[in-house]
Backbone as CSV, one residue per row, in Angstrom:
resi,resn,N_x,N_y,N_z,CA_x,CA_y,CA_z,C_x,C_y,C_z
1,UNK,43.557,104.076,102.536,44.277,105.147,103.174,45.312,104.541,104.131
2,UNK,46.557,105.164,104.137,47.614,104.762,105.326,47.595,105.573,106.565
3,UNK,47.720,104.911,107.467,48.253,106.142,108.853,49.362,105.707,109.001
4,UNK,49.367,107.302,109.216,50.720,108.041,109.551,51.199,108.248,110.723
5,UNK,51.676,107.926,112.086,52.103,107.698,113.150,52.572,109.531,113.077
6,UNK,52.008,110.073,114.286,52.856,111.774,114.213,54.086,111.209,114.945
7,UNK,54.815,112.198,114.374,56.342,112.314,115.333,56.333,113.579,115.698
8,UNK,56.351,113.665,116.800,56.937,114.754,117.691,58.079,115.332,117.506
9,UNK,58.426,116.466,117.055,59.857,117.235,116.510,59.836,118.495,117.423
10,UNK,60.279,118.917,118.525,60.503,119.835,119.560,61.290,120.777,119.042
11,UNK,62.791,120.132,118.452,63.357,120.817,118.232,63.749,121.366,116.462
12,UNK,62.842,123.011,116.420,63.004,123.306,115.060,63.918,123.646,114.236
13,UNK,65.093,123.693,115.265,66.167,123.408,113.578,66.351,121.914,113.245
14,UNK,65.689,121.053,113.619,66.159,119.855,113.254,65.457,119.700,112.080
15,UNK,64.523,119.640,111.408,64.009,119.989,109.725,65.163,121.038,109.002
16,UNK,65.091,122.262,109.268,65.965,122.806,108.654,67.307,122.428,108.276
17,UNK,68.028,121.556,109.572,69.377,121.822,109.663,69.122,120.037,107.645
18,UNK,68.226,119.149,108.129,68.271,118.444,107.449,67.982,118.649,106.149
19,UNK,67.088,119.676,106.153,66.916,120.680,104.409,68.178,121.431,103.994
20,UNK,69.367,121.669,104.676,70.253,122.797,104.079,71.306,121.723,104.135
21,UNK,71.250,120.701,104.981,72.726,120.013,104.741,72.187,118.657,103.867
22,UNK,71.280,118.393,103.676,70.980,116.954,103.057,71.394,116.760,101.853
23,UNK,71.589,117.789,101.195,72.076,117.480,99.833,73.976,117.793,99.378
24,UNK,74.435,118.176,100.789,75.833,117.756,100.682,76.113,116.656,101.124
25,UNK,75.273,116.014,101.586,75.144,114.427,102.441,75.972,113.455,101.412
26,UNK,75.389,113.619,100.023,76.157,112.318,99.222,78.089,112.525,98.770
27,UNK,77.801,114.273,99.049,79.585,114.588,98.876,80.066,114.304,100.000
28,UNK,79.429,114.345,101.017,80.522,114.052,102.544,80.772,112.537,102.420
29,UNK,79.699,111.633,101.761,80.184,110.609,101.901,81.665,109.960,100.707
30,UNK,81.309,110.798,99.584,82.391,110.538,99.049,83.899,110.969,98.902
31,UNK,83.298,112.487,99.680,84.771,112.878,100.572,85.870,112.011,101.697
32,UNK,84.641,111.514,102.444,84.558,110.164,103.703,85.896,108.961,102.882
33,UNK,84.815,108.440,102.035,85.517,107.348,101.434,86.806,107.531,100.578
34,UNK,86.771,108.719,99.599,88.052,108.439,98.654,89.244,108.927,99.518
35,UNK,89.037,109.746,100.963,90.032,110.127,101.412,90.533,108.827,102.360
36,UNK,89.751,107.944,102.383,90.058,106.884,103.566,91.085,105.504,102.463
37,UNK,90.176,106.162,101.571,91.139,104.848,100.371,92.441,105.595,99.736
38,UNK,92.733,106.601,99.705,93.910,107.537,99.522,94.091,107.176,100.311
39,UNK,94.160,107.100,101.261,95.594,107.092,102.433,95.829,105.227,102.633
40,UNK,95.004,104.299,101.905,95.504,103.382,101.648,96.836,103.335,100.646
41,UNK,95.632,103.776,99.629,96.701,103.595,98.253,98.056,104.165,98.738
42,UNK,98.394,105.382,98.977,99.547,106.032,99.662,100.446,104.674,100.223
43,UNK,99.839,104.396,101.178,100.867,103.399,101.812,101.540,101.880,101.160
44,UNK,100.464,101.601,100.389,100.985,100.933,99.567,101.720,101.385,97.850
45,UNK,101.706,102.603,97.847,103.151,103.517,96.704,103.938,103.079,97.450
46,UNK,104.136,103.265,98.672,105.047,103.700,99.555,105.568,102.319,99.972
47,UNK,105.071,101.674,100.090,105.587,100.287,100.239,106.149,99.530,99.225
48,UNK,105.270,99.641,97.897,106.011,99.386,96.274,107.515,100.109,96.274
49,UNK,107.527,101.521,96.611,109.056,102.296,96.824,109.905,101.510,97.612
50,UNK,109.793,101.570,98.665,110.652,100.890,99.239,110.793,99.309,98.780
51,UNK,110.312,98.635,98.360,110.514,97.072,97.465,111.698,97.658,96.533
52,UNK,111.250,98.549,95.590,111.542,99.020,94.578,113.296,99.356,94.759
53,UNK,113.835,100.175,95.325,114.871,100.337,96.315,115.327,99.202,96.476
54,UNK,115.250,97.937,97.171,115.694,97.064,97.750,116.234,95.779,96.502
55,UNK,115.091,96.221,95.323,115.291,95.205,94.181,116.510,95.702,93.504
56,UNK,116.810,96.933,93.636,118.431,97.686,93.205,119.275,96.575,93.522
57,UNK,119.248,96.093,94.680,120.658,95.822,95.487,120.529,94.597,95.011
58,UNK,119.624,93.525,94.800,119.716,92.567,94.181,119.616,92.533,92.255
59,UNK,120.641,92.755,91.774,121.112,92.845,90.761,120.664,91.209,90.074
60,UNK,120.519,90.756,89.114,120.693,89.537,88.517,121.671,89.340,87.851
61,UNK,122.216,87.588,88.059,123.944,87.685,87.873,123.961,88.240,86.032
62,UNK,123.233,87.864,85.388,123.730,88.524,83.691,123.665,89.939,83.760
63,UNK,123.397,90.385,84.371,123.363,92.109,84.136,124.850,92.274,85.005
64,UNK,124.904,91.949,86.456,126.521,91.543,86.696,127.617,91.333,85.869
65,UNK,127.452,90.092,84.737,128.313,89.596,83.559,128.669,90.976,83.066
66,UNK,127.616,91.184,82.740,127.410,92.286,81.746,128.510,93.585,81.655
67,UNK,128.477,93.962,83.661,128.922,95.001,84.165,130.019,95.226,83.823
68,UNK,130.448,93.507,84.305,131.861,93.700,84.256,132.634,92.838,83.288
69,UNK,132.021,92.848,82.399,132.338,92.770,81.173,132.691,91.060,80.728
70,UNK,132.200,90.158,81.783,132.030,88.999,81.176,130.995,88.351,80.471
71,UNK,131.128,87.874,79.508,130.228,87.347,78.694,129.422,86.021,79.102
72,UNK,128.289,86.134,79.167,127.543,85.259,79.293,127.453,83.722,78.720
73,UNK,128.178,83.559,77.199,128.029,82.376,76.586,129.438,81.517,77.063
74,UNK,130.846,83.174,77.455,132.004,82.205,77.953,131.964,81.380,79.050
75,UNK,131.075,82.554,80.440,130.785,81.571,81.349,129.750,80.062,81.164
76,UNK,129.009,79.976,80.495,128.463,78.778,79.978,129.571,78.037,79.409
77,UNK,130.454,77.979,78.540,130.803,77.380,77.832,132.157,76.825,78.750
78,UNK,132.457,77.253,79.220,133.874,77.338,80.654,133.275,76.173,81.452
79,UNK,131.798,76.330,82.162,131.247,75.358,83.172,131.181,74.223,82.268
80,UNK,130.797,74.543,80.989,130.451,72.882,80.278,131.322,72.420,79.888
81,UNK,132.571,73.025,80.245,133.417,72.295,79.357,134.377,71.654,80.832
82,UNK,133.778,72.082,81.670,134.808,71.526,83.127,133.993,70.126,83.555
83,UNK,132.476,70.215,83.232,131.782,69.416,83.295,132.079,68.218,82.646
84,UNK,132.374,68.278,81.367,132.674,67.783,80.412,134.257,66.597,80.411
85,UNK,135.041,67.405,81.588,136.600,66.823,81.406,136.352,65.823,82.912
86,UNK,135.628,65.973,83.385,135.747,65.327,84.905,135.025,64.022,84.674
C-alpha cells in the first residue's frame, strides 16, 4: 500500500476551476507558441523584403549589357583583343 500525504485545498474553486479549464490547457499552449513563432517568421518575410528590394538596385553587369543593348561576347572579345595588342 502507498501513503498518500493529504493536501489541504481551502479554496473550492480551485478543483473546479482546474476541471473546466484543464483541457484547454494543451490549446493555450499552442496558441502561446505558434503565435510567438509567427511574429518571428513575420519579421524575418519582412526582412527577406527588404533584402529583396535592395537586390533590385544591384543589377548584374550582363543583364546591364543586355539593357542596353551591348552584347556580351563583343565586350569579351574587345578586352581580349586590347589585351592581346599591348
Amino acid at each position: 500500500m502507498v501513503w498518500i500525504p493529504w493536501i489541504p485545498v481551502y479554496e473550492k474553486w480551485v478543483p473546479w476551476a482546474l476541471f473546466i479549464l484543464g483541457p484547454f490547457l494543451p490549446d493555450a499552449y499552442l496558441w502561446w507558441y505558434r503565435r510567438r513563432y509567427e511574429n518571428k517568421l513575420h519579421a524575418l518575410v519582412a526582412d527577406l523584403a527588404r533584402e529583396g528590394e535592395t537586390l533590385e538596385a544591384y543589377r548584374p553587369l550582363s543583364e546591364v549589357h543586355e539593357a542596353l543593348g551591348i552584347g556580351t561576347t563583343d565586350a569579351e572579345s574587345s578586352a581580349a583583343s586590347r589585351v592581346r595588342s599591348r
